[in-house]
C-alpha positions as CSV (number, residue, x, y, z in Angstrom):
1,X,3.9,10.0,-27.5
2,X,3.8,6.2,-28.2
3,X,6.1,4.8,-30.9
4,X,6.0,1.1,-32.3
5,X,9.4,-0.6,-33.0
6,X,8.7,-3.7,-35.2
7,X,12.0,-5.8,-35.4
8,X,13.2,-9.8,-35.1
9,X,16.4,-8.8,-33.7
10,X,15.4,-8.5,-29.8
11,X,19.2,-6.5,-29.3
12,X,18.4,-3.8,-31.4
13,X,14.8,-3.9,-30.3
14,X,16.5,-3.6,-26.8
15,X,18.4,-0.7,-27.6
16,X,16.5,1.5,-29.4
17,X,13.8,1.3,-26.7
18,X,16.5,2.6,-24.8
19,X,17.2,5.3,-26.7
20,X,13.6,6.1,-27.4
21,X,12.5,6.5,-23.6
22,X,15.4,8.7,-22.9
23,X,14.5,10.5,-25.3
24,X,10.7,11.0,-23.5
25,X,8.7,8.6,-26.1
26,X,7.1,5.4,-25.0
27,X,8.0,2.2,-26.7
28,X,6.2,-1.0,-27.7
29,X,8.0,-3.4,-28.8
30,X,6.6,-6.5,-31.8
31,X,9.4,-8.7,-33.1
32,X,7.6,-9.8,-36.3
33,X,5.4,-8.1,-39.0
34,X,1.9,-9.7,-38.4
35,X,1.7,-9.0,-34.6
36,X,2.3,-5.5,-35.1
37,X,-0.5,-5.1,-38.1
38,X,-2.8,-6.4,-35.7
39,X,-2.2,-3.8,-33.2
40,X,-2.2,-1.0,-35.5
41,X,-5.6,-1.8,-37.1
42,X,-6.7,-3.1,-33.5
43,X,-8.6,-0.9,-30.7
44,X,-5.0,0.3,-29.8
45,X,-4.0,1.4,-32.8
46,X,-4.8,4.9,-32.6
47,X,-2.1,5.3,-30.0
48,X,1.1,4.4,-32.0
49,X,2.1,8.0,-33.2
50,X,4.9,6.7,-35.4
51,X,6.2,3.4,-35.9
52,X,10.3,2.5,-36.6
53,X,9.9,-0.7,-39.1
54,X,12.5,-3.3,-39.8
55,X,12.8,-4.6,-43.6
56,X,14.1,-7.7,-43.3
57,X,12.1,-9.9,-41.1
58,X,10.8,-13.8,-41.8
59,X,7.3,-14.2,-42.7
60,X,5.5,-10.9,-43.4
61,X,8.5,-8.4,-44.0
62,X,8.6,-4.4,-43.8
63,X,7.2,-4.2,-47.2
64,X,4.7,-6.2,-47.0
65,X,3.6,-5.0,-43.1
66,X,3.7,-1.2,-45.7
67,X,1.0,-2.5,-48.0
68,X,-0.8,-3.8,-45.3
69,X,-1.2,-0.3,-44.1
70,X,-2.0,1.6,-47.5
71,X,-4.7,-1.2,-47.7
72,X,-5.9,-0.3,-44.6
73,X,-5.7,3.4,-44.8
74,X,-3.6,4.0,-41.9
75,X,-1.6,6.9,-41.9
76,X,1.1,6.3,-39.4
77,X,4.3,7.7,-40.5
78,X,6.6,4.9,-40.8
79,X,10.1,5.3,-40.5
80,X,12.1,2.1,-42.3
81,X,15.5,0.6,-41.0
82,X,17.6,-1.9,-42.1
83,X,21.2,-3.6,-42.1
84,X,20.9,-3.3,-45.6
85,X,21.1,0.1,-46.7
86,X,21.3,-0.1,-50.8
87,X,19.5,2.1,-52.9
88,X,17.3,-0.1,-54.5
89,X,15.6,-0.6,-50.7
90,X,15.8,3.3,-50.5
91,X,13.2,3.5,-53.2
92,X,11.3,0.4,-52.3
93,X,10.2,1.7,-48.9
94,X,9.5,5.4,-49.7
95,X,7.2,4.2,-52.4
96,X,5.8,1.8,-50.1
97,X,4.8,4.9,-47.8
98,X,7.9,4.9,-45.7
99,X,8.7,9.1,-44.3
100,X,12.4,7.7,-43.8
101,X,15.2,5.8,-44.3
102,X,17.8,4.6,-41.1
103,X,20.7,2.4,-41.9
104,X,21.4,0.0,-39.0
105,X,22.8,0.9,-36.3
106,X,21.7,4.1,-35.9
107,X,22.8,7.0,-33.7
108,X,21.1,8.9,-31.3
109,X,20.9,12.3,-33.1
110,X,20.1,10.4,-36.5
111,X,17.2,8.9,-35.2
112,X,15.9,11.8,-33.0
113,X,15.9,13.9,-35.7
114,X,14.0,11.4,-38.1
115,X,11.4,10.7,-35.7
116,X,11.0,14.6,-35.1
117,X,10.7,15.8,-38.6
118,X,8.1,12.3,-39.3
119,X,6.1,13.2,-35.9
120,X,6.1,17.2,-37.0
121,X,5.0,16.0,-40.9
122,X,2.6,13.8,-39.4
123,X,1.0,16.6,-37.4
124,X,0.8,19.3,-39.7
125,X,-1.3,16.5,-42.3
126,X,-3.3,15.6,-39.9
127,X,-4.4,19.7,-38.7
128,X,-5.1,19.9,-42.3
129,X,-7.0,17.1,-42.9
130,X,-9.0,18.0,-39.9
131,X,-9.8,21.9,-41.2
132,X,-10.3,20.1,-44.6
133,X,-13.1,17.4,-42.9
134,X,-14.6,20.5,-40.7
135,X,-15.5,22.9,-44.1
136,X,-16.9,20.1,-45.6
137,X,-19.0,18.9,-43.2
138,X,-17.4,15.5,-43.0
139,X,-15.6,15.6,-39.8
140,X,-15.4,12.4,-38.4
141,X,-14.3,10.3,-34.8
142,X,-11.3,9.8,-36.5
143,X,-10.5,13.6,-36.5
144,X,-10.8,13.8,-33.0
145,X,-7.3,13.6,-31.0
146,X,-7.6,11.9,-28.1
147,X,-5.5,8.5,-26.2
148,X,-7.2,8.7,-23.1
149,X,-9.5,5.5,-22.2
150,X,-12.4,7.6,-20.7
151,X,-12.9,9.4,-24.2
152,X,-12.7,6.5,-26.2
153,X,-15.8,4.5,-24.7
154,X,-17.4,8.4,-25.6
155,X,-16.9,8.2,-28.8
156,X,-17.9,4.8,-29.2
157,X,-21.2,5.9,-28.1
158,X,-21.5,8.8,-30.2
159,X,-21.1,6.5,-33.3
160,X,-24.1,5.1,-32.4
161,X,-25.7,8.2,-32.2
162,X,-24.4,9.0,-35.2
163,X,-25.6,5.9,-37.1
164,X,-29.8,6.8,-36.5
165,X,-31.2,10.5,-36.7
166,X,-31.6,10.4,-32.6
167,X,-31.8,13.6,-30.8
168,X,-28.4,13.8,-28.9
169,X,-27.9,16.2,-25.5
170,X,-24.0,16.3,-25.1
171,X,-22.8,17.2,-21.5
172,X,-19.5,18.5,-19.9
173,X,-17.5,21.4,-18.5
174,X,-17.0,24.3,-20.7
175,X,-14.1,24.0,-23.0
176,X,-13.8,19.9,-23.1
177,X,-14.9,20.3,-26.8
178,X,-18.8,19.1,-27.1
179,X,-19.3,21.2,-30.6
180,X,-16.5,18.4,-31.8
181,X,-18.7,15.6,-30.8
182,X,-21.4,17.2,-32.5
183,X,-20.1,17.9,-35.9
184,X,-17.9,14.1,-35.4
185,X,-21.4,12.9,-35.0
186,X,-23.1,14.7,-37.9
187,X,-19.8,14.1,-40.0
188,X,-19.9,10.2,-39.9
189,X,-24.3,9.9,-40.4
190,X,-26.6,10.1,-43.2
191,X,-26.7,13.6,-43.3
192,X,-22.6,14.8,-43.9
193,X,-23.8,16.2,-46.9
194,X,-26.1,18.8,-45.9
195,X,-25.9,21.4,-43.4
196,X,-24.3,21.6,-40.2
197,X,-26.1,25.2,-38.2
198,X,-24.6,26.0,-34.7
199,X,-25.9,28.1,-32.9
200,X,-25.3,29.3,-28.9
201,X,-28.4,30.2,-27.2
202,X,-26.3,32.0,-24.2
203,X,-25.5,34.6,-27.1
204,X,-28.7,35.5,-28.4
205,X,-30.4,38.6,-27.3
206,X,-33.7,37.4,-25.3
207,X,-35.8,40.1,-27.9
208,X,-34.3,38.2,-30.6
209,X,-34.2,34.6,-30.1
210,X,-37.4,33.7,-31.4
211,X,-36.3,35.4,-34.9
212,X,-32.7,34.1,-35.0
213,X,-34.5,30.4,-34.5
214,X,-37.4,30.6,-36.6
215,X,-37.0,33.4,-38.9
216,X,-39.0,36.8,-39.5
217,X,-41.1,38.4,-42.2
218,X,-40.1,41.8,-43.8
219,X,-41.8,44.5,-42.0
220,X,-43.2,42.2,-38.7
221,X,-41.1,44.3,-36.0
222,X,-39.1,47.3,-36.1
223,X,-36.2,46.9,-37.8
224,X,-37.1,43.9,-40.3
225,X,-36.2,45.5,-43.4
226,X,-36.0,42.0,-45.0
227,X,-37.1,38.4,-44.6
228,X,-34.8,36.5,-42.6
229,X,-35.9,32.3,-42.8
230,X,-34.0,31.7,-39.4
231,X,-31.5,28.7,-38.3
232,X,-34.1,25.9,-38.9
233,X,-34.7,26.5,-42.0
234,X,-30.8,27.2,-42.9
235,X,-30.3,23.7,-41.2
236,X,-33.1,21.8,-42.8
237,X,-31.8,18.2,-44.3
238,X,-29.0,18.7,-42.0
239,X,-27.8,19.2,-38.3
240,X,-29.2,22.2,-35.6
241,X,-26.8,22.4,-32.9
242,X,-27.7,24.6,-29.9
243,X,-25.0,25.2,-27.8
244,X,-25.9,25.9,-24.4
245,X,-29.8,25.2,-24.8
246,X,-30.0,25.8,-21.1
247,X,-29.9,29.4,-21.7
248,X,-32.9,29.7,-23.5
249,X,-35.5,31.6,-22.3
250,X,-38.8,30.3,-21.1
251,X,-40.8,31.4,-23.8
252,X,-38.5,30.2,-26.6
253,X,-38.4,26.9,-24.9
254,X,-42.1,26.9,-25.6
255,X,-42.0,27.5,-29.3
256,X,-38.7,25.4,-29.6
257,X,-40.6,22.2,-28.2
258,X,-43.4,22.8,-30.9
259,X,-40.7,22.9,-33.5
260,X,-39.0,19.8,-32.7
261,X,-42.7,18.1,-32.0
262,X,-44.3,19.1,-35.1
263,X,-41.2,19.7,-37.2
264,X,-42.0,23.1,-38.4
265,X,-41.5,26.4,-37.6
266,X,-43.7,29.8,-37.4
267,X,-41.7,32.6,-38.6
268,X,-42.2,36.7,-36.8
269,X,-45.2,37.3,-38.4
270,X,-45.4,34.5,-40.8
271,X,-49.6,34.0,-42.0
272,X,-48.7,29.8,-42.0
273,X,-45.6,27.4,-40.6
274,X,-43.2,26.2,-42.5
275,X,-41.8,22.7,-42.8
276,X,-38.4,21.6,-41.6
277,X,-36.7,18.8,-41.5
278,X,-34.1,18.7,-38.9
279,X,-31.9,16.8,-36.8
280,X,-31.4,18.2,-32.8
281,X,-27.9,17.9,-31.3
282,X,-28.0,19.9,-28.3
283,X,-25.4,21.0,-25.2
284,X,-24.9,22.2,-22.0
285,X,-22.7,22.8,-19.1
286,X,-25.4,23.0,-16.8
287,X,-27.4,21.0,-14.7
288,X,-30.4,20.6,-16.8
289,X,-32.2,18.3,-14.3
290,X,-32.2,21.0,-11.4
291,X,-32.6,23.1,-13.7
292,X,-36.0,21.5,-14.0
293,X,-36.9,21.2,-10.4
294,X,-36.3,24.5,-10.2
295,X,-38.6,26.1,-12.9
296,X,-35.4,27.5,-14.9
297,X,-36.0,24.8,-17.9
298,X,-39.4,22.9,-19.0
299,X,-39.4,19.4,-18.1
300,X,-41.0,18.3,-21.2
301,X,-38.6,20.1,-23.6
302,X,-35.7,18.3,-21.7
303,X,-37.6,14.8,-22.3
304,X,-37.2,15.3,-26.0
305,X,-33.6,16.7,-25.9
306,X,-32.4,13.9,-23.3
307,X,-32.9,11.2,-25.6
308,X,-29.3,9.7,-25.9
309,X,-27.3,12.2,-23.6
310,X,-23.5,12.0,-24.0
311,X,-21.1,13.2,-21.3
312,X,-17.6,14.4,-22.2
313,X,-14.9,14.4,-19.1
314,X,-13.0,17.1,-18.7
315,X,-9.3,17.4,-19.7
316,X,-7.8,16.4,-15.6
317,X,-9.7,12.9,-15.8
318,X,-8.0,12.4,-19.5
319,X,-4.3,13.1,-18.3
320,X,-3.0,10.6,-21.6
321,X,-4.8,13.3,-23.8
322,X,-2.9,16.5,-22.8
323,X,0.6,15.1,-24.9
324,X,-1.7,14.5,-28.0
325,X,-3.5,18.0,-27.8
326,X,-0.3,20.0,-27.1
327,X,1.6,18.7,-30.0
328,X,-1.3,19.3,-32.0
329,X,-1.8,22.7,-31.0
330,X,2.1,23.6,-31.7
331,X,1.4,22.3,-35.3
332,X,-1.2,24.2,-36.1
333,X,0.0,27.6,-34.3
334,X,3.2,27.2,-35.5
335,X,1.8,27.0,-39.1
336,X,0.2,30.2,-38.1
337,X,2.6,32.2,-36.9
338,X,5.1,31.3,-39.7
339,X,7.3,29.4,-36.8
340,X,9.7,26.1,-37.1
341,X,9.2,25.0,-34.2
342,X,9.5,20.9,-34.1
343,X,8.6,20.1,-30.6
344,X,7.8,20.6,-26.9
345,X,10.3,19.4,-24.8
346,X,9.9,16.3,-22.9
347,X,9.8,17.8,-19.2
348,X,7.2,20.8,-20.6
349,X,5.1,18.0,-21.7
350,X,5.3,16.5,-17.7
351,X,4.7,20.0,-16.9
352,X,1.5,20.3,-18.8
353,X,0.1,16.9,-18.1
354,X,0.8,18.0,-14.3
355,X,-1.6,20.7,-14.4
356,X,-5.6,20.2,-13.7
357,X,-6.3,22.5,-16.6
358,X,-9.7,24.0,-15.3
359,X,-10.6,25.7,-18.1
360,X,-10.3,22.3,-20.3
361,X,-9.1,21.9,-23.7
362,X,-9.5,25.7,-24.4
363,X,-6.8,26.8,-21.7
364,X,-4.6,24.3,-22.8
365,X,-5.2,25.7,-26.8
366,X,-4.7,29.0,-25.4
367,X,-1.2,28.1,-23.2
368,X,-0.1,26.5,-26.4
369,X,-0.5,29.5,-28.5
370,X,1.1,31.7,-26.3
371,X,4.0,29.5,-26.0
372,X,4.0,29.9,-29.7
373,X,4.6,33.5,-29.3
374,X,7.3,33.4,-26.9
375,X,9.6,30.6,-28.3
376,X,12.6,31.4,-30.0
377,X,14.0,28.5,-30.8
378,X,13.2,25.2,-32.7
379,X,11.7,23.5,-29.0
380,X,9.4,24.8,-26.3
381,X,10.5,24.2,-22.9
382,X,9.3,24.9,-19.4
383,X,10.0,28.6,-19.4
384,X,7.6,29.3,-22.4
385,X,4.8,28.2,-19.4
386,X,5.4,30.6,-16.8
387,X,1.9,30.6,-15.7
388,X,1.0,26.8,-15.6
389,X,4.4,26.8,-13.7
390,X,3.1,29.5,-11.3
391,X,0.2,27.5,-10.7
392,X,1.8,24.5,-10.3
393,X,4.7,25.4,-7.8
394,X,2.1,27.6,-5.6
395,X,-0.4,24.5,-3.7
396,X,-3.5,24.6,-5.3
397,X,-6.4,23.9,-2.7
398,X,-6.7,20.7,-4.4
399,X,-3.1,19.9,-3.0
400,X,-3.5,20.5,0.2
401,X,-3.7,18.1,3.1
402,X,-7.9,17.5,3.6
403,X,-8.8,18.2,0.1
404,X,-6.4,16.0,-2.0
405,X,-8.8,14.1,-4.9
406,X,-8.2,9.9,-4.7
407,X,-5.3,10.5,-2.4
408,X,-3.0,7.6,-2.0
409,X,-3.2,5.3,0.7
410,X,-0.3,7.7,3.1
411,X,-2.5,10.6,2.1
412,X,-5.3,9.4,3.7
413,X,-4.1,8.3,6.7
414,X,-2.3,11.9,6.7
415,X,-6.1,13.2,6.8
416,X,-7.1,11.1,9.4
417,X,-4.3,12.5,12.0
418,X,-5.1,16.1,10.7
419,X,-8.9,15.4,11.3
420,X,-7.4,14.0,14.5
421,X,-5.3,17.0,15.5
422,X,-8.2,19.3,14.4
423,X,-10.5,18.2,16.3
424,X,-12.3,20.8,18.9
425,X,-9.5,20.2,21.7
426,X,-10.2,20.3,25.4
427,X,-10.3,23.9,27.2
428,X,-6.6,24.8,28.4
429,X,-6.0,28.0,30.4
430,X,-3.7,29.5,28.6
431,X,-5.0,28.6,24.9
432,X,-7.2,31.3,24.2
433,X,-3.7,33.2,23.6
434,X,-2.4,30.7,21.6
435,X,-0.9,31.9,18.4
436,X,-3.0,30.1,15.7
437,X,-1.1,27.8,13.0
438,X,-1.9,27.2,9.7
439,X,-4.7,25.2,8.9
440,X,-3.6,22.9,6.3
441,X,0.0,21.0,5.5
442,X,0.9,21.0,2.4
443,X,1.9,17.7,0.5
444,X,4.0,19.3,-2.4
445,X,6.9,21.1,-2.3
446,X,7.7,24.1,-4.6
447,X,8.7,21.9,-7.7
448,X,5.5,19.9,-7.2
449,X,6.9,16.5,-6.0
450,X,5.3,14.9,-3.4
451,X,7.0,16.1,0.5
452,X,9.1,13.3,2.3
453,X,6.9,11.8,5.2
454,X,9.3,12.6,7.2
455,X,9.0,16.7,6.7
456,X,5.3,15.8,6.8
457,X,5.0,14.4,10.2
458,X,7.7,17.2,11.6
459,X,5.3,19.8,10.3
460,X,2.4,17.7,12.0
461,X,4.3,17.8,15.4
462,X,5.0,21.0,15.2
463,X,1.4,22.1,14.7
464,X,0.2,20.0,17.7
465,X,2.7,21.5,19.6
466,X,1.8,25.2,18.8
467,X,-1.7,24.6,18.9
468,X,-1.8,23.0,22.2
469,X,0.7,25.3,24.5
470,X,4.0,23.3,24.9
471,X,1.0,20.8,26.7
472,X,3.1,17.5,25.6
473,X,0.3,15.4,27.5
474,X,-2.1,16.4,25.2
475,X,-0.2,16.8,22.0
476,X,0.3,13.1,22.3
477,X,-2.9,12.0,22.8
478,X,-4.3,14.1,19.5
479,X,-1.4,12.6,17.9
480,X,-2.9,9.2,19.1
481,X,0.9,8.1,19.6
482,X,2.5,7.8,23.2
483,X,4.2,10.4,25.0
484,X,8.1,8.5,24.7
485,X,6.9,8.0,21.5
486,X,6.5,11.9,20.8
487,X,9.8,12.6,22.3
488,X,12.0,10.0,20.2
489,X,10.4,11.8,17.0
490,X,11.5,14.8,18.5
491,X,15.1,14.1,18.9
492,X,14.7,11.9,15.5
493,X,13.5,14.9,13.3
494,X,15.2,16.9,14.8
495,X,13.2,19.2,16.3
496,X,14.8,22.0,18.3
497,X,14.3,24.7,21.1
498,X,11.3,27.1,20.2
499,X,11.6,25.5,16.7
500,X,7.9,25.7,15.3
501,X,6.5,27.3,18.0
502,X,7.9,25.0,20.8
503,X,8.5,26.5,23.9
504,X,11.8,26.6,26.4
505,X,10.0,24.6,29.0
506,X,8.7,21.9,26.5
507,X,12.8,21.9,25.4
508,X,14.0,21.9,29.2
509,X,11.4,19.2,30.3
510,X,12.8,16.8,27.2
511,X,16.5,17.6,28.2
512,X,15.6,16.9,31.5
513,X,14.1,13.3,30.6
514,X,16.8,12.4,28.1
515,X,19.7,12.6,31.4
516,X,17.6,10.8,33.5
């Protein structure tokens, strides 16, 4: 969570940036009034979460930096501090939009308690605003909580989507939120005001799509005691989302093209079409191109959905998005469950952003809520995440040696000596009774911090030496190191008598060359 100190005095500035970071928060730090109204109204701006404001500065002054704001409509909390504590600047600044007061200097506890109740006040208007925006229709990019780079060139695309009645195809795993873009981009066009229809074609019975799309007459199939006018027609002036088009059967693909060719619709046993006027949003999780090449998806229809696809990343390559999404989360389930609960605890939120979060935004919602549940006090800490934690201190195949995403520079050449070492070795006579090792090394220990190189290269040795026999000769020529060089890592690590495998002889035969 990023929060903005704006003050002249570069000591205090100094040392409340300090206390800030101790406390978990990251700081930037503006020493006069104008600088920091440019950031906040800036690109960046959407990633101060609370700013700490100092009245007296020269030029543009707290006040003044407070009216800027209101003008502009941003709703930071602002927490105001001064040297100057009399009443008269009390009022001033809480009318000005101020959430608090802080006399200079101010402790510790003072402060982390002001900037917990404006951060948790902050939150809870914000959730409400949002379920506010998403019953009216006019949910907009604004609403949409995210710090991460990657999902800020999205949504920069989708305004332009949302600026002209385009057909849109948004992309991504399941769970990274693509029904948000939608209504974000339905929210902020020409057509906020009228309806917003989703519907997910995965759910639809295959006997019933064509009615739940287009509509029925009374008495045109079993069962169709009355006239139903189908999603088109509910949607018509507005927005048809179609979550997870790739499930569509082949034969409502068919009829769906027409409908978005022609812009009507036939009802079940309609005499006539009927007129709509709709705008397409579409989404998938699947590959809609092989899809195509493989007959599961008609090329043509996917032509008239793909006009300006969007891809959303999933929730591991937007890391600076899981602090933001927790918080909000504990918000709104706390408001739920009737909980005053203020925060999650700086080294829960390292937990959470440690975790690759497969399922996406909705695993994280769901770990959140649960976490809800089991707190009983005013913070969540690590122990209300015993599950991310299990997943976490147990190496996931994604952390172990071979398979490591990006790896860092010592990761990779790690690879290349356990490609090295793995490598189809030449016939021994006595390997084919050879106790096999483990496969992979793993990088992290139980806490999930990175292994010393040191334990890593021991490990390394001591799988050369068990997979080869004791046959030193060879162990240091897979190891691509010399064999004096193999024994002064031996005594250096510390590597002992049938330690790992090793046998006697390969013990005896170094004793024997360290007397000599």
């Amino acid at each position: 969570m990023a929060i903005l100190i704006v003050d002249d005095d570069p000591v205090q500035c100094r040392l409340l940036e300090g206390m800030l970071q101790k406390f978990g928060y990251e700081t930037t730090a503006i020493d006069n009034g104008d600088g920091a109204l440019a950031l906040l109204t800036g690109a960046d701006g959407g990633r101060i979460d609370c700013v700490i404001l100092d009245l007296v500065m020269p030029n543009l002054d707290g006040l003044g930096v407070l009216a800027r704001l209101r003008q502009a409509a941003i709703n930071v909390p602002v927490i105001v501090q001064t040297a100057h504590g009399g009443i008269d600047n009390v009022v001033s600044a809480m009318r000005a939009g101020a959430v608090d007061f802080v006399v200079k200097p101010v402790g510790a506890e003072r402060m982390q308690v002001s900037l917990r109740n404006a951060l948790t006040t902050s939150a809870l208007e914000g959730e409400l605003n949002r379920i506010k925006h998403s019953r009216s229709g006019t949910l907009g990019f604004k609403d949409i909580i995210t710090r991460s780079p990657a999902m800020q060139s999205v949504l920069r695309i989708a305004e332009k989507a949302a600026a002209s009645n385009i057909p849109v195809l948004v992309a991504g795993e399941s769970g990274v939120g693509k029904e948000l873009i939608a209504r974000a981009i339905h929210g902020s066009g020409e057509r906020a005001s009228k309806p917003f229809v989703a519907v997910n074609c995965g759910a639809m019975p295959e006997n019933l799509v064509e009615s739940i799309l287009f509509g029925h007459e009374k008495g045109s199939f079993t069962g169709a005691t009355e006239r139903h006018v189908g999603k088109f027609v509910e949607a018509s002036g507005g927005t048809l989302f179609l979550d997870e088009v790739g499930e569509l059967p082949l034969a409502a693909q068919v009829k769906l093209l027409r409908a978005i060719q022609e812009g009507e619709v036939e009802p079940v046993g309609a005499r006539k079409p009927s007129k709509v006027n709709v705008r397409i949003i579409s989404a998938t999780n699947r590959d809609l191109i092989a899809d195509v090449k493989d007959g599961r998806f008609r090329e043509d229809l996917f032509y008239r959905l793909h006009v300006f696809p969007i891809t959303v990343p999933p929730l591991r390559s937007r890391p600076a998005d899981i602090p933001a999404l927790a918080r909000h989360f504990l918000a709104l389930f706390a408001a739920e469950e009737g909980k005053r609960i203020r925060q999650i605890a700086p080294e829960a939120l390292q937990l959470l952003s440690s975790y690759r979060w497969p399922g996406n935004i909705r695993q994280l919602e769901n770990a959140v809520f649960r976490a809800v549940v089991l707190a009983e006090g005013d913070t969540i800490g690590v122990s209300e995440f015993p599950q991310v934690t299990a997943n976490i201190a147990t190496p996931a195949p994604a952390l172990i040696l071979g398979q490591v995403e990006e790896p860092p520079e010592y990761v990779a050449q790690s690879r290349e000596i356990s490609e090295a070492i793995s490598e189809e070795p030449t016939p021994l006579p006595s390997q084919t009774s050879a106790v096999q090792p483990p496969e992979t090394v793993p990088l992290f220990n139980l806490d999930g911090d990175v292994r010393p190189l040191d334990e890593i290269e021991a490990d390394l040795i001591r799988y050369a030496i068990t997979h080869y026999q004791g046959q030193m000769s060879e162990v240091a020529r897979r190891l691509r190191i010399g064999r004096s060089t193999l024994y002064r890592k031996l005594e250096t690590l510390g590597i002992g008598a049938g330690e790992g495998g090793e046998p006697e002889s390969v013990a005896a035969e170094r004793h024997a060359r360290k007397i000599a």
